[in-house]
C-alpha positions, 0 to 999 in steps of 0.5 A: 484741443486748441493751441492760443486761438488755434483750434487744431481739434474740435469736438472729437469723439472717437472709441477704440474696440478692443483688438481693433486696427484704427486708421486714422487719415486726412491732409497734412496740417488736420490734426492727425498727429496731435490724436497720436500725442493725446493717446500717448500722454505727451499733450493733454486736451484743453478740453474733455478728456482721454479715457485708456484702460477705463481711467481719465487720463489727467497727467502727462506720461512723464508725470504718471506713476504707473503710466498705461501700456501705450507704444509709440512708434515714430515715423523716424524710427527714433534710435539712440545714436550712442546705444547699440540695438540691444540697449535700444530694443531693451531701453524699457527693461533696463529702465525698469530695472526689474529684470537679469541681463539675461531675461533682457538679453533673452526677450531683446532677441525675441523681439529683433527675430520677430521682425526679421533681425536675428543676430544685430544685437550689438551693432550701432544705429549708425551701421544699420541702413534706414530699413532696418533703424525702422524695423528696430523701432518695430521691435522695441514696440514689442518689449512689455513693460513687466510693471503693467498687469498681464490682462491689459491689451496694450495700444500701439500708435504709428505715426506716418509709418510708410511715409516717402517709403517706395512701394516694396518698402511700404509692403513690408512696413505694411506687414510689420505693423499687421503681424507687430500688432498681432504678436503683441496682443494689441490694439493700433492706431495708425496716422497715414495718407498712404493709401496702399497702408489703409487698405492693408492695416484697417479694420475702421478707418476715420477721416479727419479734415480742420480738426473733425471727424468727417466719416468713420466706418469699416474699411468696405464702407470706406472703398464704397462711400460717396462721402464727399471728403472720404470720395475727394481723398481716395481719388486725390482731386482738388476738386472737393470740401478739401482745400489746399492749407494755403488756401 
């Protein structure tokens, strides 16, 4: 992936098992978030290609007919300001249109008692604290799109989601991702440097650095390696291959 002479990702070759919980960790400014977009459909790869569901994926999500089941979750959680949580939550299924109010209604309040907020159905983003606005994107991420074929894990994509989190906050974010993953039968990705998130949310972890992949392998692998990158990263040391980027 290269941006003018910029070439923010090179030669990456990465597969997602089916059900797998992927964390995908590395310094600020290495490429992490651009592997979110490409899974998403909002960039496509200046060279090579990205296969979901088994078919190349050549357009931009926008562009696509009948786009793969793929759900982002942003590390702000991204709510409409002037919609009430219900019309958040549900945006997809209005959108779609296939659906009564009351089916809508119904799987709106399945997906906010699922992470914990039964009953906000009608309040505003604006009345909600920062918590439970992040907690909502969590609930949006478990509404279904009807059009897609019931056979298709869909892939749920985190991007930084316990960044600047305290660590009580970033346990129960840490949960949510576990159980929003499991609920909606899906395969993650997840983008953090949180160590407290890998350790809780992995079943493989992939270290990026300048664009490449440097070590992969299962999270035992990733506490026991004596990969210099994987080794400089978990211990925080400026002493390394990891440098600075205003070196």
């Amino acid at each position: 992936m290269q941006w003018g002479e910029n070439r923010v990702l090179d030669a990456v070759d990465l597969s997602l098992r089916r059900g797998e919980q992927l964390v995908v960790v590395g310094p600020s400014g290495s490429g992490k978030s651009t592997i979110l977009r490409l899974l998403a459909g909002l960039l496509l790869p200046s060279r090579g290609s990205v296969v979901i569901h088994g078919e190349p994926q050549r357009y931009l999500r926008l562009d696509q007919h009948k786009p793969p089941d793929v759900r982002l979750v942003f590390q702000n959680p991204a709510l409409l300001a002037s919609l009430s949580v219900e019309q958040n939550v549900g945006f997809l299924l209005y959108r779609v249109g296939h659906l009564s109010q009351a089916e809508i209604r119904e799987r709106v309040r399945q997906a906010l008692e699922a992470v914990g907020l039964g009953g906000i159905e009608e309040q505003m983003p604006g009345e909600l604290s920062g918590g439970m606005q992040k907690r909502v994107s969590f609930a949006r991420a478990l509404i279904q799109d009807p059009s897609q074929p019931g056979d298709r894990m869909p892939l749920l994509l985190f991007d930084e989601p316990t960044a600047g989190l305290d660590p009580v906050a970033c346990t129960r974010i840490e949960d949510l991702i576990v159980r929003t993953t499991s609920l909606a039968g899906a395969s993650s990705v997840v983008v953090s440097h949180v160590h407290s998130t890998i350790e809780r949310t992995a079943d493989r972890v992939v270290l990026l650095y300048e664009g490449r992949f440097r070590w992969q392998g299962d999270l035992e692998s990733y506490r026991s390696t004596d990969n210099p990158y994987v080794r400089q990263f978990r211990s925080g040391s400026l002493l390394g291959p990891i440098q600075p980027a205003e070196a």
